[in-house]
C-alpha positions, 0 to 999 in steps of 0.5 A: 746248096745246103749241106744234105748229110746235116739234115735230120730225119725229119727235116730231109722227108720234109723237104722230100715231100715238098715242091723242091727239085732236090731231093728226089729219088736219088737222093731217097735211094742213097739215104735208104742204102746208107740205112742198109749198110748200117743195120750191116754194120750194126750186125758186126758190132754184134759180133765183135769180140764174141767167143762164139765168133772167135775165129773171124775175130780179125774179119770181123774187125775189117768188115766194121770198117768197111762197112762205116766207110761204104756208109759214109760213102752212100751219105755221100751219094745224097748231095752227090745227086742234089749236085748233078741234079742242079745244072741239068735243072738249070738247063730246062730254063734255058732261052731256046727262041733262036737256033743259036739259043736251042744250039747253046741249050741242046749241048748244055743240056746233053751234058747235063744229062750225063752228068746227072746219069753218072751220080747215079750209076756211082751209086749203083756201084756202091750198093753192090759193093755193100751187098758184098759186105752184107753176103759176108755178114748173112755167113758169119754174123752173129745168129741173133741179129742175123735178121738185120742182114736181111732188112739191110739187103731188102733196102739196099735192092730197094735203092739199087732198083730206084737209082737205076729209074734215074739213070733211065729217064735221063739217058732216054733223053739224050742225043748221043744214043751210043753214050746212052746205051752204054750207060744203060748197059752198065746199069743194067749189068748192075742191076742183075747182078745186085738183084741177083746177090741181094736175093741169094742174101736174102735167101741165105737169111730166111733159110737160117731163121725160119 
């Protein structure tokens, strides 16, 4: 498997538009958020060493790398998807003429099917962990780029919300239903309480530029 954190732009939506299994809509979601965290991390590079912004000098200095960390963590989340993708793709391919066979494929497959949910959920994690950076920046980030901090939450909701269908449309073919609905309870206690976070950043920046 190529290494997906090489690719350039124009190669990746490439290969998006194409016929392949990889990459998808996780991987789409995890390279959207990364871009969110970026216009974050852009907005206190803007800031840094402003007289302006003096007083949160050293928390500034943090976020900068806080936020390149959870960025390249999200880059990350792209081949992380491609990777948990791939068994369970390999699992629709199975044999299944004998009850030994459907046996051996229904138990790689509900494996599979965990795995592929958890890449996911991961990156659900991260995201709302960038939203907490990003929070931060709509309060003490340099009022000129301020609208940055918005695009970045408006991507990062975007991908929060898209990671969330993957991890959906694997659970609901699961055997185990309490593994299932675990999994769908942590991710919909992420999804509201990031869409609830990115709204109220959101909001926080509309407010401060209009």
């Amino acid at each position: 498997m190529k290494d997906m954190k090489q690719e350039t732009i124009v190669s990746f939506s490439k290969e998006l538009a194409s016929s392949a299994a990889v990459p998808g809509g996780g991987g789409a979601s995890a390279y959207v958020a990364a871009l969110g965290m970026a216009l974050g991390t852009m907005v206190a590079n803007l800031t840094t060493g402003k007289k302006k912004y003096v007083q949160y000098q050293e928390e500034i200095e943090q976020l900068i790398e806080q936020t390149q960390q959870v960025t390249d963590d999200l880059i990350a989340c792209i081949a992380k998807d491609a990777e948990s993708f791939e068994p369970l793709s390999k699992a629709y391919g199975l044999p299944r003429e004998t009850p030994e066979q459907m046996k051996e494929r229904d138990a790689i497959m509900e494996h599979a099917l965990v795995a592929a949910s958890e890449a996911p959920i991961y990156l659900m994690e991260q995201i709302v962990k960038s939203m907490t950076l990003l929070e931060r920046l709509s309060e003490i980030g340099s009022r000129i780029a301020i609208s940055d901090v918005g695009v970045g939450v408006q991507f990062a909701k975007a991908a929060l919300n898209g990671a969330s269908l993957n991890v959906f449309i694997n659970t609901k073919m699961m055997k185990n239903r309490d593994k299932a609905e675990e999994m769908n309870t942590k991710t919909d206690a992420l999804l509201i309480d990031g869409n609830e976070l990115a709204d109220k950043i959101y909001d926080t920046v509309v407010d401060a530029i209009r």
